[in-house]
N, C-alpha and C positions, 0 to 999 in steps of 0.2 A: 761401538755404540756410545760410549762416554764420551768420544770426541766430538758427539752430538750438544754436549752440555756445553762445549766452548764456543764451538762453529755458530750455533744461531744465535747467540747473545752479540759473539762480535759480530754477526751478518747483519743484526739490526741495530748497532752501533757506528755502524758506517753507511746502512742507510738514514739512520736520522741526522746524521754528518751530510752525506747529500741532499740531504733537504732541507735542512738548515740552508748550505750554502748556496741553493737553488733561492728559498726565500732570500736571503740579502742581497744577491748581486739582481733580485728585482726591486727590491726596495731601492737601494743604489741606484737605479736606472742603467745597469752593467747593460741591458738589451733595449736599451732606446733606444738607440742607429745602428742598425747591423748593414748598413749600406753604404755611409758615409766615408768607413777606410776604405773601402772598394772602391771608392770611386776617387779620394783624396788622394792616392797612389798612381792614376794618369792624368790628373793637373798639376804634374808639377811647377812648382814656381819658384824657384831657386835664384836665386840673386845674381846667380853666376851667370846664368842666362840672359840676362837681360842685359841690353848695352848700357854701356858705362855712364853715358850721363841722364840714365830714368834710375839707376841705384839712389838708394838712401843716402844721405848726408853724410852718417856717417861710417860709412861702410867705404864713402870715396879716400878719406884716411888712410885704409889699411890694404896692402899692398895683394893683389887680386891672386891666381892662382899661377899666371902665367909670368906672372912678373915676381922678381925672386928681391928683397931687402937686401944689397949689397953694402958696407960697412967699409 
C-alpha cells in the first residue's frame, strides 16, 4: 500500500510530461505535414540520376561516383 504514495505522484509526473510535450510539438507545428515525408521518399531527386549535363555547375567540378580522382 505505500508504494501507492510513490506510484501515483510519479504516474502524474509523467503524464504531465506528455502533455507538456504533446502541447509544444503543436505549438512547433511538429504535425503540420504528416504526409509530406511519405511522399518526399518516392520522388527522389538525386543529382546522380540525372545526366550529366542537366547537373548543377557546380557539382560538374567534382568527380561523379563512377569515376574515381586518379593522381
Amino acid at each position: 500500500m505505500s508504494i501507492l504514495y510513490l506510484l501515483i505522484p510519479l504516474s502524474l509526473t509523467l503524464l504531465g510530461l506528455a502533455v507538456w510535450a504533446f502541447f509544444w510539438a503543436v505549438k512547433h507545428d511538429q504535425f503540420e505535414d504528416l504526409e509530406g515525408p511519405a511522399y518526399r521518399i518516392l520522388f527522389d531527386e538525386d543529382d546522380n540520376d540525372r545526366p550529366k549535363q542537366d547537373r548543377k555547375e557546380t557539382e560538374r567540378d567534382a568527380p561523379s561516383d563512377d569515376e574515381e580522382r586518379r593522381d
